[in-house]
C-alpha positions as CSV (number, residue, x, y, z in Angstrom):
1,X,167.3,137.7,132.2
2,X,165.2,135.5,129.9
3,X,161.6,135.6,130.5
4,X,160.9,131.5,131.6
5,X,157.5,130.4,129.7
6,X,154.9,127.5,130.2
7,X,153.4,125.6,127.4
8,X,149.8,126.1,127.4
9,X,147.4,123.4,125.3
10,X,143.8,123.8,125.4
11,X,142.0,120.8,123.6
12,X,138.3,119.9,123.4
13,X,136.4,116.4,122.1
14,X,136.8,118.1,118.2
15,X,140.3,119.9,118.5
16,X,143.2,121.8,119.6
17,X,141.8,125.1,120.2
18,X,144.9,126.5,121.6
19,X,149.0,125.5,121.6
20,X,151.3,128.6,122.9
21,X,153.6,129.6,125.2
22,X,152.9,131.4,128.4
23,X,154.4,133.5,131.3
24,X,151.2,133.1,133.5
25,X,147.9,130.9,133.1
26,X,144.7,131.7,135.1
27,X,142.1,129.0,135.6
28,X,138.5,128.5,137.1
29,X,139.0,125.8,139.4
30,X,136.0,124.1,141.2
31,X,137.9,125.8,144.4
32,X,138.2,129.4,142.9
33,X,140.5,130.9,140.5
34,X,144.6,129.6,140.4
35,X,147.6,130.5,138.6
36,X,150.3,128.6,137.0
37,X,154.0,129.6,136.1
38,X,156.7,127.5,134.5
39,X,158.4,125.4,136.8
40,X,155.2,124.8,138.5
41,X,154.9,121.6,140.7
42,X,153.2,118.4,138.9
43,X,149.4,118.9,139.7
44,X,146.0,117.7,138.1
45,X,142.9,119.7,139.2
46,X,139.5,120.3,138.3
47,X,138.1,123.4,135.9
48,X,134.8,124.8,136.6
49,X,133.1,126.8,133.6
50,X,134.5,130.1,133.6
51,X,136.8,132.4,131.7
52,X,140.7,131.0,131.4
53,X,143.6,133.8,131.0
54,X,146.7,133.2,129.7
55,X,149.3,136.2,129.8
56,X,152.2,137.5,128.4
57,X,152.8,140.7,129.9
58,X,149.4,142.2,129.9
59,X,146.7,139.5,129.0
60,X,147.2,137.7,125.6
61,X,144.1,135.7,125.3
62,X,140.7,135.4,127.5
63,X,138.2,132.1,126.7
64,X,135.2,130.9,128.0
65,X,135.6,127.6,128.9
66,X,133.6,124.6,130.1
67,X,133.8,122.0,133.0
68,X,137.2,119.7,132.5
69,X,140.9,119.0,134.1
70,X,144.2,120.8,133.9
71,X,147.0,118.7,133.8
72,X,150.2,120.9,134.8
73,X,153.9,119.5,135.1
74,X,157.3,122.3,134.7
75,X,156.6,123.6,131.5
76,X,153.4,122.3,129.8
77,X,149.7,122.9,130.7
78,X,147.6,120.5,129.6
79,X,143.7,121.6,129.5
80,X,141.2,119.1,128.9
81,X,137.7,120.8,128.6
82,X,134.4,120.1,127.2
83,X,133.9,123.5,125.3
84,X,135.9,126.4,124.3
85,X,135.9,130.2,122.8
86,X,137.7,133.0,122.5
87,X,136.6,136.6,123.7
88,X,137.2,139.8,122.2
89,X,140.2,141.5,123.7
């Protein structure tokens, strides 16, 4: 069975930082952390600053994040932030 992946776009006010795809996303909300999947239900929600996961398998990337909004709908993530950088792996 073919693994089912989520498009995951991280932008800030001077660029794309990030555009892959994903099995499972991990954000900071205001309310705690919360996962997406593909076929997720349409949702908009608030990011608190915090570290944002995005996995394939075993984690594929870890950033540090600022305060912003996730847009999610079935297959695309949408992450509007203020600031964004990678960590070491």
């Amino acid at each position: 069975m073919e693994k089912q992946l989520i498009t995951v776009q991280i932008i800030t006010p001077e660029r794309r930082v990030v555009e892959r795809q994903a099995e499972m996303i991990i954000f900071p909300g205001v309310s705690g952390l919360f996962g997406a999947l593909c076929g997720h239900e349409k949702m908009i929600a608030k990011l608190t600053s915090g570290t944002l996961e995005i996995h394939n398998g075993d984690i594929a990337g870890r950033y540090l994040i600022g305060a912003g909004v996730v847009d999610i709908s079935e297959n695309l993530c949408l992450v509007l932030i203020q600031s964004c950088e990678k960590l070491a792996e």
